[in-house]
C-alpha positions as CSV (number, residue, x, y, z in Angstrom):
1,X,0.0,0.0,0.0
2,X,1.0,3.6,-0.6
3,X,2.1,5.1,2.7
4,X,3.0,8.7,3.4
5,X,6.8,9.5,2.7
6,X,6.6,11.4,6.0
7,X,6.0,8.5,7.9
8,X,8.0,6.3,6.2
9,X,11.2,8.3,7.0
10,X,10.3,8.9,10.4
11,X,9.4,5.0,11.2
12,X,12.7,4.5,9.4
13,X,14.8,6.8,11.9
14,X,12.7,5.4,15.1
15,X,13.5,1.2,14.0
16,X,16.3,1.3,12.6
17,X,17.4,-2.4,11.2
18,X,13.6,-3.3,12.0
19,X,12.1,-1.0,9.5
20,X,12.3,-3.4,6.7
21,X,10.0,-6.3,8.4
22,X,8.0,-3.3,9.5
23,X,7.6,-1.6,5.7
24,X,6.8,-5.6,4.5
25,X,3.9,-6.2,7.1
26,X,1.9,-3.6,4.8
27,X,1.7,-5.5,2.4
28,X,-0.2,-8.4,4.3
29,X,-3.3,-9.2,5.1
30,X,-4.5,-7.3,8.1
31,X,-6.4,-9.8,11.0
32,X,-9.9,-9.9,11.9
33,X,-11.0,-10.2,15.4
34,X,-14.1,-10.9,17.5
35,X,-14.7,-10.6,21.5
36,X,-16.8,-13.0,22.9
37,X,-19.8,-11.0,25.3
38,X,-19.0,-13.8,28.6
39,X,-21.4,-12.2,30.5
40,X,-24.2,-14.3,28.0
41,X,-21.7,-17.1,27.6
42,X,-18.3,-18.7,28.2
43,X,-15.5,-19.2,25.8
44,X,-15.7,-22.6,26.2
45,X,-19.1,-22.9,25.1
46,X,-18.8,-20.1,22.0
47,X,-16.1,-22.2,20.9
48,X,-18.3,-25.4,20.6
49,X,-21.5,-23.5,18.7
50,X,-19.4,-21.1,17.0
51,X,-20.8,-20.7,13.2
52,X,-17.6,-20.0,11.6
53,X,-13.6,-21.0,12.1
54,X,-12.0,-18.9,14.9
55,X,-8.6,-18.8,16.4
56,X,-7.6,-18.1,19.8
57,X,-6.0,-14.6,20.2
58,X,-3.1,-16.0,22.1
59,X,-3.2,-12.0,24.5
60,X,-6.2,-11.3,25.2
61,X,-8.6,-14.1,26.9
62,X,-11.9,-14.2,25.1
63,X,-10.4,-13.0,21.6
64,X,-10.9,-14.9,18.5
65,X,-9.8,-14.1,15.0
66,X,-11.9,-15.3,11.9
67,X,-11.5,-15.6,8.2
68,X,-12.0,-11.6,6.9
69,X,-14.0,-13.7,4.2
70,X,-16.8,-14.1,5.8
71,X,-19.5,-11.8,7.9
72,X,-20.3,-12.7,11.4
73,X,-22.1,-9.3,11.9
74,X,-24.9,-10.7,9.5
75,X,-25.0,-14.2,11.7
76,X,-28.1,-13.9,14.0
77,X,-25.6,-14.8,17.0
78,X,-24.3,-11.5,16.5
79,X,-27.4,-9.9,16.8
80,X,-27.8,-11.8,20.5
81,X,-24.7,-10.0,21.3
82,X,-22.6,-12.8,21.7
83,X,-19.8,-11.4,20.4
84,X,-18.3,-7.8,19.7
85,X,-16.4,-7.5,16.3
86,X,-12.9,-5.9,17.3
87,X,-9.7,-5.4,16.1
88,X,-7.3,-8.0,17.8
89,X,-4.5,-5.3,19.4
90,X,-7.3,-2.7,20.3
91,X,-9.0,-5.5,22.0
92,X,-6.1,-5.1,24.8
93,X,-6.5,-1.9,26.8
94,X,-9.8,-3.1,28.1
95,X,-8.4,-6.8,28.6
96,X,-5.3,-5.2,30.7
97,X,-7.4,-2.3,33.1
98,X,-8.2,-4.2,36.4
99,X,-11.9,-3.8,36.9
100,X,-13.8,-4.8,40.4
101,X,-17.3,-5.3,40.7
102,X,-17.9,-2.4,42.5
103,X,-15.9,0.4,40.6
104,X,-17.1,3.3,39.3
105,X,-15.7,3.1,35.7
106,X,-14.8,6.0,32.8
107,X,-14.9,5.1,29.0
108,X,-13.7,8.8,28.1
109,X,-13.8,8.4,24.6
110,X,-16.1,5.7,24.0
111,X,-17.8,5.3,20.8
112,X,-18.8,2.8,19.1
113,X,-17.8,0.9,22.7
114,X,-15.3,-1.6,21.6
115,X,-13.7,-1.1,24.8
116,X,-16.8,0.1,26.9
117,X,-18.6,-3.2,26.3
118,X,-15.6,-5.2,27.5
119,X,-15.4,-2.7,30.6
120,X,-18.7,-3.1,31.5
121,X,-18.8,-7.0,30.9
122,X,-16.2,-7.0,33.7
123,X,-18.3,-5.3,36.1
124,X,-20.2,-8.0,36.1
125,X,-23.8,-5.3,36.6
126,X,-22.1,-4.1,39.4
127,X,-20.5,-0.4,40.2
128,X,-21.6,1.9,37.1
129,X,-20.1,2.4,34.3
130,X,-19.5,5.7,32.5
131,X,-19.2,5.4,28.8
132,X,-18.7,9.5,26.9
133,X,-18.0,10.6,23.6
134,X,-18.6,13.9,22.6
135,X,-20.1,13.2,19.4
136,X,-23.8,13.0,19.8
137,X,-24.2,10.7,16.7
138,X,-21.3,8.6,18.1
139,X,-22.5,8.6,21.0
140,X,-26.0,7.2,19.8
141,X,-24.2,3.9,17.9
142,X,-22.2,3.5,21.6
143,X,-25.9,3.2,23.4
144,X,-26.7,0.7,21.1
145,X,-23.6,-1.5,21.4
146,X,-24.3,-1.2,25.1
147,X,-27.6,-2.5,25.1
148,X,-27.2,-4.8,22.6
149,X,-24.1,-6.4,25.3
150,X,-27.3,-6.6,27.6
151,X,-25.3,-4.5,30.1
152,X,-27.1,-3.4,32.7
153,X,-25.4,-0.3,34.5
154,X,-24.6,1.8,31.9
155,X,-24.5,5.6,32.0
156,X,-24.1,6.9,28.7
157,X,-23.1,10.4,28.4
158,X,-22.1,13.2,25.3
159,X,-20.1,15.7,26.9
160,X,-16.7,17.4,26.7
161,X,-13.8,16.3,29.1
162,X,-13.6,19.3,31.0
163,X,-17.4,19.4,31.2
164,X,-17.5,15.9,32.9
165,X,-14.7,16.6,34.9
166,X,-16.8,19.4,36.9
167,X,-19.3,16.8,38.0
168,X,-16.6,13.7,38.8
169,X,-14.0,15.3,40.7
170,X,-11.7,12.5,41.8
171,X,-14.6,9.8,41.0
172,X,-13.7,7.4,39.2
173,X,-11.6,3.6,40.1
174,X,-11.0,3.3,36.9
175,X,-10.1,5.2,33.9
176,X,-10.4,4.0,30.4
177,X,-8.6,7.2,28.2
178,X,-7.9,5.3,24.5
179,X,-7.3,9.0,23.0
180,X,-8.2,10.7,19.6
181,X,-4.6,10.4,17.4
182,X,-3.3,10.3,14.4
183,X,-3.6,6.6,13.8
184,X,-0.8,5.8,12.5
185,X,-0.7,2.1,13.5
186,X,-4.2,1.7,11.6
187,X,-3.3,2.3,8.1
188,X,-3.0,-1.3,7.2
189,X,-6.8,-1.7,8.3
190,X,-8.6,1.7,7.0
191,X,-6.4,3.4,4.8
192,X,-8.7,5.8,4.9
193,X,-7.2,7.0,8.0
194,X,-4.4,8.4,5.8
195,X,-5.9,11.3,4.6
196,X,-7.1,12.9,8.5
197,X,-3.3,11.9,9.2
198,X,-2.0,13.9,6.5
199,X,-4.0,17.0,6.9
200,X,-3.6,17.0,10.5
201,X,-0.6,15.7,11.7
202,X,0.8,14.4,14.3
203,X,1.0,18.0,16.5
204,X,-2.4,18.4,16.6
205,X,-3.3,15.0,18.0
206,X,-0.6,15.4,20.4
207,X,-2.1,18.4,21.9
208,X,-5.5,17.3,22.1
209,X,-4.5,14.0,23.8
210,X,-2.5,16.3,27.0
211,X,-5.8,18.4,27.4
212,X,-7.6,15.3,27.9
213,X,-5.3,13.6,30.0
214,X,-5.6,16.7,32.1
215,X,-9.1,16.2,32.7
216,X,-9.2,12.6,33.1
217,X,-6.6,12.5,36.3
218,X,-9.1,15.8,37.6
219,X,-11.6,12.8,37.5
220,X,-9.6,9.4,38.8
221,X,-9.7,8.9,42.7
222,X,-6.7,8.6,44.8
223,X,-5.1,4.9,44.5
224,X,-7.2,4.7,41.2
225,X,-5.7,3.7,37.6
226,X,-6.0,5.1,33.9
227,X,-5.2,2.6,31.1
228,X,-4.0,5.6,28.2
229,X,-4.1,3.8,24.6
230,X,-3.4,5.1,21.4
231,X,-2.9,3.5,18.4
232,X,-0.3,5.0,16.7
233,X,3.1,4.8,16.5
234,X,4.1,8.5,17.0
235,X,6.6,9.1,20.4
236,X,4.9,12.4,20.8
237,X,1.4,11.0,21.1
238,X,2.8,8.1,23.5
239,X,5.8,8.7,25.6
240,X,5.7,12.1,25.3
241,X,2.5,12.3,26.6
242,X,3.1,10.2,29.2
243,X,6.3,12.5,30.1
244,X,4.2,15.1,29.7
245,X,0.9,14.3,32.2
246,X,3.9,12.5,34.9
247,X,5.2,15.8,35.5
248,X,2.5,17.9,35.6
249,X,1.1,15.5,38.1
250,X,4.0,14.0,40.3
251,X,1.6,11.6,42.3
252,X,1.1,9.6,39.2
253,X,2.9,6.5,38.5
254,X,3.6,3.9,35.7
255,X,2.9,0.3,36.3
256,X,3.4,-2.7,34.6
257,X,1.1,-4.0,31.9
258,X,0.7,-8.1,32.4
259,X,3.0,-9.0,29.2
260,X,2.7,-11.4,26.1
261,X,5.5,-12.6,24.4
262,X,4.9,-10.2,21.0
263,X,4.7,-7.1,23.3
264,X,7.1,-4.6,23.1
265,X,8.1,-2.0,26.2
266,X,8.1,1.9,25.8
267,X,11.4,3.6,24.8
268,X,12.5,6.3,27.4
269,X,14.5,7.7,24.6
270,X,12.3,8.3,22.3
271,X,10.5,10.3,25.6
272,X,12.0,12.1,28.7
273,X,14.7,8.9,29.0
274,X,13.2,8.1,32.5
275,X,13.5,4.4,32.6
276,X,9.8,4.1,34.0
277,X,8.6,4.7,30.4
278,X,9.6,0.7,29.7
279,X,6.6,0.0,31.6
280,X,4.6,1.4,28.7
281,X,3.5,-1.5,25.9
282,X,4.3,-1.0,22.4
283,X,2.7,-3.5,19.6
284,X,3.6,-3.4,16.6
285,X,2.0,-5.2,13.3
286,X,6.0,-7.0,12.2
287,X,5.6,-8.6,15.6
288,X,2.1,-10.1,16.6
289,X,-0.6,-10.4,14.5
290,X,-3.0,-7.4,14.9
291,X,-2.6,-3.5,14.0
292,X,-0.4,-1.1,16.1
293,X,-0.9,0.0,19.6
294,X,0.8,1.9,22.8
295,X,-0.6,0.9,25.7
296,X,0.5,2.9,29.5
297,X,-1.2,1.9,33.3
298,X,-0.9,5.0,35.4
299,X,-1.8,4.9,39.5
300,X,-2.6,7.6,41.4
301,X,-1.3,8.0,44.3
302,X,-3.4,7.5,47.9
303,X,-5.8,5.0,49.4
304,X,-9.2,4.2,46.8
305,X,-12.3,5.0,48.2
306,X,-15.0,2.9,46.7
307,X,-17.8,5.0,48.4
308,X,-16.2,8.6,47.7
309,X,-17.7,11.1,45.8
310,X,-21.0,9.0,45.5
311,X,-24.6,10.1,46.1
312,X,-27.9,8.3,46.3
313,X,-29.9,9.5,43.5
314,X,-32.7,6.9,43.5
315,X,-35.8,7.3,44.0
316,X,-37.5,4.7,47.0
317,X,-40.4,3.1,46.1
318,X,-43.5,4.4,47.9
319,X,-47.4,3.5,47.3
320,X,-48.3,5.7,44.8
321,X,-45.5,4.5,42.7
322,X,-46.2,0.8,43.3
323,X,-49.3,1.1,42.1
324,X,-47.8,2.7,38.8
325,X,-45.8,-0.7,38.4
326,X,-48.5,-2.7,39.4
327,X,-48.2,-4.7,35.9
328,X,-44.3,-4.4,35.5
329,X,-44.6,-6.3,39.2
330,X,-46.7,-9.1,37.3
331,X,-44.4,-9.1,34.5
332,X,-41.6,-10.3,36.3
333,X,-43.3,-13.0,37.5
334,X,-41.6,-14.8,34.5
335,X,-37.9,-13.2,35.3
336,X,-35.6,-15.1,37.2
337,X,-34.1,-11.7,38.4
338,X,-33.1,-10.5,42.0
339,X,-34.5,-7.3,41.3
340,X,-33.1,-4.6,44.0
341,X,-36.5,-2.5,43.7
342,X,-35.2,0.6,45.6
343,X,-33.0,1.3,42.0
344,X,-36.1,1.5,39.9
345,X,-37.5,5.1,39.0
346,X,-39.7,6.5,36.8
347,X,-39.4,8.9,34.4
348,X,-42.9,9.8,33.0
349,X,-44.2,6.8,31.8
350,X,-40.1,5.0,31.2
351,X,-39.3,2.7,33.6
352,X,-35.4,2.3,34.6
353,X,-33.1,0.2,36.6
354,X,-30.7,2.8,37.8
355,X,-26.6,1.9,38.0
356,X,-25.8,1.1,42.0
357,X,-23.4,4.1,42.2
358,X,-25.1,7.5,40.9
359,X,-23.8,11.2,41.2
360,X,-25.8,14.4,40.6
361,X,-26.7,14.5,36.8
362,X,-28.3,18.0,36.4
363,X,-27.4,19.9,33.6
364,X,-25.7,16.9,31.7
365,X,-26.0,15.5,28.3
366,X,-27.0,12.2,28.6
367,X,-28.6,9.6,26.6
368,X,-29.3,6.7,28.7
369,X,-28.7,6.4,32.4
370,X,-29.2,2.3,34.2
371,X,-30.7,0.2,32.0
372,X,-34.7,1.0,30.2
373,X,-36.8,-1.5,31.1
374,X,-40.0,-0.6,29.3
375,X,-43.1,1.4,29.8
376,X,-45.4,1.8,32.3
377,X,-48.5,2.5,30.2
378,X,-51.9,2.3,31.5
379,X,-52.8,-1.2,32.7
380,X,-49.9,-3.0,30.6
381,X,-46.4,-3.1,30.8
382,X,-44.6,-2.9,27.4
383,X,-41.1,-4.5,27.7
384,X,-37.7,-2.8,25.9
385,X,-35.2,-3.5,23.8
386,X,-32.7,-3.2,25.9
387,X,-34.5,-5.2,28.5
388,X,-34.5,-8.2,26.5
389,X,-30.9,-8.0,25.4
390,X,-30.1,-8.0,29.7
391,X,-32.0,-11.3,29.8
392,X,-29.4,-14.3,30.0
393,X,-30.1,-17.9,28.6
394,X,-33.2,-19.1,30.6
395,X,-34.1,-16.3,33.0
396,X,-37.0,-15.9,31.3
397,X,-40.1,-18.6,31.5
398,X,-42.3,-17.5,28.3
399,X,-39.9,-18.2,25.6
400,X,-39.7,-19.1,21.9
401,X,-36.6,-20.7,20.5
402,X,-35.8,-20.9,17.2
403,X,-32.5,-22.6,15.7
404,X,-29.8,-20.4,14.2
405,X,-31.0,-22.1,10.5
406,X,-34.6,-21.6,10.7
407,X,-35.5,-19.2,8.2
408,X,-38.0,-17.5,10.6
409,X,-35.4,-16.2,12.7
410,X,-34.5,-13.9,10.0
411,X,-37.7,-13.1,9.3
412,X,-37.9,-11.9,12.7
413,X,-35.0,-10.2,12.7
414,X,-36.7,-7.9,9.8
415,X,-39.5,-7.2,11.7
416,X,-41.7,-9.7,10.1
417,X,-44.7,-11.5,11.4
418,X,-44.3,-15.3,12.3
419,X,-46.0,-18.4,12.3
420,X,-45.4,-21.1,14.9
421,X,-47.0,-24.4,15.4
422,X,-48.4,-25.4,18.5
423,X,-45.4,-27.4,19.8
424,X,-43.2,-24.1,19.9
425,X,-46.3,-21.9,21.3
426,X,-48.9,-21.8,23.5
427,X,-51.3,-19.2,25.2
428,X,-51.0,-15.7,24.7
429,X,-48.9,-12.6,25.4
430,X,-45.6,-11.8,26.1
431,X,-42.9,-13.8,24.8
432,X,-39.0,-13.5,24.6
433,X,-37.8,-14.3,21.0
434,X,-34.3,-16.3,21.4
435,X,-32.0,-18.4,19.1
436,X,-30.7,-21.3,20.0
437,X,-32.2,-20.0,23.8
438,X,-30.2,-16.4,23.4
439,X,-33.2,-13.7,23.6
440,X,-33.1,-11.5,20.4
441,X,-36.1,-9.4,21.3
442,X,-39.7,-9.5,22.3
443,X,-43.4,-10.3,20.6
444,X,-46.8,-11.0,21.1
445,X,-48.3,-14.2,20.9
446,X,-51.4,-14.9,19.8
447,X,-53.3,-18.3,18.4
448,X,-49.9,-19.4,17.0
449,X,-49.4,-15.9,15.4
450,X,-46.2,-13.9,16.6
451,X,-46.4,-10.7,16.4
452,X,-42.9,-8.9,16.1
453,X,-41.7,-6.3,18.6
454,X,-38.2,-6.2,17.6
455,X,-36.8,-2.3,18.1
456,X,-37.9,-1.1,14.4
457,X,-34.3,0.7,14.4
458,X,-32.4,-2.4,15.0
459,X,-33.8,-4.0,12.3
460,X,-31.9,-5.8,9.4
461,X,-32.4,-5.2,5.6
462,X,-35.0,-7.2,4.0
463,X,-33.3,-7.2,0.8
């Protein structure tokens, strides 16, 4: 491929007797990844119904590479959320950040939620988790890959840096900052990158990336940690700007990265020369088999508060409101949920499941804070989305289960209206649409007729 003589030169200067191996690794095929969702099910068990050859990722535990040949984003297992399509090195910031159950967790620059997905897989529904970008379109397409994970804690928010910063002052446990840059170590996979990285450069990147660092240590707690990715190649969007965010804020620290044979460390000389930097991870596309990355696990120093910063924003049930959810109460009849019923609220007629760590939200752009339950309309309860995407493999009692190759499961992916014989349906109502016994989406059953409720935006082409 045709790569920019700039770039070239400078790779050249920074590799040294490498650069040839480097240069030729453009000219291969880039890798395909997927990330298997193990909050609906285990590797193990992916492995044994997977659709499709895949390949251990030998770094990252539930990464999987496929044949680019094919398209598992049109296989209805995909559409279960069973799996997260992902390049195989950007996979490994959210593998390597530490997550506890209970942590309050930052995607800072989220979208489409490659990483924020994995993040929030991790917390296991627990803590809350955080996921920004400051794109409002980008932001939309990250709310979808939430729900369509099934996570249930999500706060999904469209705001700038500094802006969040204001409200989570020393917040956060975790701190997931995989910057805006120049993209250097992408061009093998979207060459269209080239052209941004050309009209830009790498100085502008560079800058951007210290203003937001700024803000994201203003938001991580004392004893927290900040996993900073990039992926590009450039020393002054990666050691540089480590150098650069260590002095301005002595109580941070660089810690070691768990390793993999194809990693590379940091090079202090291509930064400040502090030794430290070698904790840093380089990857790099003539070594393992994925794109480039940098990779650097800061701590700040101090003792982590879980509670601090933290305020109790839910609403507590009283009488008038439980007879408002009279029906969602008889709906969940069929849910083999602990439901903690003091994190419900109600916003108009929208019911939500809020996150078990909340701060004040006033003022804020958000789209979607806890997960959306459904709608409290008068004498029904109309399940969401989102709702039926949080349901694991037989929580739910009123099911219909389709095989992966039944043409009908397509169908209902479109939107259409199915048929069922009696031995797959009975009664009326509510049921949870699955494949292979992983829920897809809800409808309406009715004298064997099933009428689709599948989120009209979600839908699949009919063509």
């Amino acid at each position: 491929m045709q790569l920019p003589e700039k770039f070239t030169e400078k790779m050249k200067r920074l590799l040294g007797e490498e650069f040839p191996e480097f240069l030729k690794s453009y000219d291969e095929d880039r890798m395909y990844g997927l990330r298997v969702n193990t909050s609906k099910i285990s590797c193990e068990e992916f492995e044994k119904i997977a659709p499709f050859e895949i390949k251990k990722i030998p770094w990252v535990r539930n990464g999987y590479y496929y044949d680019g040949n094919i398209s598992p984003a049109k296989h209805p297992y995909y559409h279960a959320g069973l799996y997260y399509l992902q390049e195989p090195s950007a996979m490994t910031p959210a593998d390597r950040l530490e997550i506890r159950e209970y942590d309050a967790v930052l995607d800072l620059c989220a979208a489409p939620g490659g990483k924020a997905t994995e993040l929030g897989v991790k917390l296991g529904g627990g803590g809350v988790l955080v996921a920004n970008d400051i794109s409002s379109s980008r932001a939309k397409a990250l709310l979808k890959n939430i729900e369509l994970f099934g996570l249930t804690n999500p706060f999904v928010v469209s705001e700038t840096p500094a802006r969040l910063a204001e409200y989570f002052p020393e917040f956060f446990d975790r701190i997931l900052l995989d910057a805006p840059c120049s993209g250097e170590g992408m061009f093998r996979k979207e060459p269209s990158v080239i052209k941004s990285y050309v009209a830009n450069g790498v100085g502008y990147y560079a800058k951007l990336q210290k203003e937001i660092l700024i803000q994201a240590v203003r938001m991580l707690k004392p004893g927290g940690k900040m996993l900073y990715s990039t992926c590009t190649f450039s020393p002054e969007e990666d050691e540089q700007s480590i150098d650069y965010i260590m002095d301005m804020f002595p109580e941070l620290k660089l810690i070691n990265i768990n390793g993999y044979d194809g990693f590379d460390t940091g090079r202090p000389e291509w930064g400040s020369g502090n030794p430290e930097l070698k904790k840093c991870v380089r990857i790099w596309p003539h070594r393992m088999n994925g794109e480039g990355h940098f990779l650097a696990l800061l701590q700040k120093d101090g003792v982590c508060d879980s509670g601090r910063g933290l305020s109790d924003g839910n609403k507590r049930i009283d009488k008038a409101l439980f007879k408002k959810l009279e029906y969602f109460f008889g709906f969940m009849e069929n849910l083999d949920w602990n439901i903690d019923y003091n994190r419900l609220e109600l916003q108009g007629e929208r019911l939500f499941y809020m996150p078990e760590k909340t701060a004040g939200l006033k003022g804020m752009r958000f789209l979607r804070n806890g997960l959306f339950m459904g709608e409290c309309l008068n004498k029904r309860f109309e399940p969401s989305q989102a709702l039926a995407m949080a349901v694991r493999r037989g929580e739910y009692k009123d099911c219909i289960s389709l095989p992966q190759g039944d043409a009908r499961v397509l169908k209902y992916l479109k939107g259409e209206t199915l048929n069922l014989t009696p031995d797959e349906a009975y009664g009326k109502g509510w049921r949870l649409f699955c494949v292979d016994g992983y829920p897809l989406g809800w409808g309406k059953l009715n004298n064997g007729t099933f009428k689709n409720k599948y989120h009209s935006g979600w839908r699949v082409s009919r063509s």
